[in-house]
C-alpha positions in Angstrom: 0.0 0.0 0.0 2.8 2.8 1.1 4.8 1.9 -2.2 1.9 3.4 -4.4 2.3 6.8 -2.9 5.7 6.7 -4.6 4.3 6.0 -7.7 4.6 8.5 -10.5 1.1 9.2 -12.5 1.8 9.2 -16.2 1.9 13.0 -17.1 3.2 13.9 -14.1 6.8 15.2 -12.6 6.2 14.2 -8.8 3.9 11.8 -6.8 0.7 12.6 -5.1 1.9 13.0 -1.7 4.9 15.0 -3.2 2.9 17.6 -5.0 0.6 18.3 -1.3 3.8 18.7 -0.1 5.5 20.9 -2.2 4.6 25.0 -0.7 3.7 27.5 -3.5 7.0 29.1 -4.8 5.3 32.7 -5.2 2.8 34.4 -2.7 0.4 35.8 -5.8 -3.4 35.4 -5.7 -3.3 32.2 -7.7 -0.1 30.4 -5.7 -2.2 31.0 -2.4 -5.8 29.7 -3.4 -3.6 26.8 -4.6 -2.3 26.2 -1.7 -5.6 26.5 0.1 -6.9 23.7 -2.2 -3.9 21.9 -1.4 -5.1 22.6 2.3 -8.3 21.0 1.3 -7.6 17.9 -0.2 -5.3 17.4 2.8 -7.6 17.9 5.4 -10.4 15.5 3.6 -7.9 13.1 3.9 -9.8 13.4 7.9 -6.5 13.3 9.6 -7.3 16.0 11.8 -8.0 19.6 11.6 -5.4 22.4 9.9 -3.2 24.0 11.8 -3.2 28.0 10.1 -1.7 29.6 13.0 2.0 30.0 11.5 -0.1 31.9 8.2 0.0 35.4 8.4 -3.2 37.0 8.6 -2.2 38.7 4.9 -1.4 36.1 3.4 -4.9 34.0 4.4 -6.9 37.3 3.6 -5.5 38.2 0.1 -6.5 35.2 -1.7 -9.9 36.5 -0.5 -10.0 39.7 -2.4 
């Protein structure tokens, strides 16, 4: 089971659990409501709730605009 988190999808440069890993490389609009999606799929994964309190209030509010 673990070894097919490694796997590569065709198409793709990294694995699954690589790419939720992997933090936005620019703080634009579009980087951040990525990562929030990111945030998403992560938390429906039910492991637990998000921790958000190391994001700066700017950064959570300017995807919002």
């Amino acid at each position: 089971m673990l070894k097919t988190l490694l796997v590569v999808p065709a198409g793709k440069r990294v694995s699954e659990p690589e790419r939720l890993w992997t933090p936005p490389v620019k703080s634009t609009g579009t980087a951040m409501v990525r990562a929030m999606e990111r945030v998403e799929e992560i938390s429906a994964v039910g492991l637990g709730r998000v921790n958000l309190s190391s994001v700066s209030v700017n950064r959570l509010n300017t995807p919002a605009r």
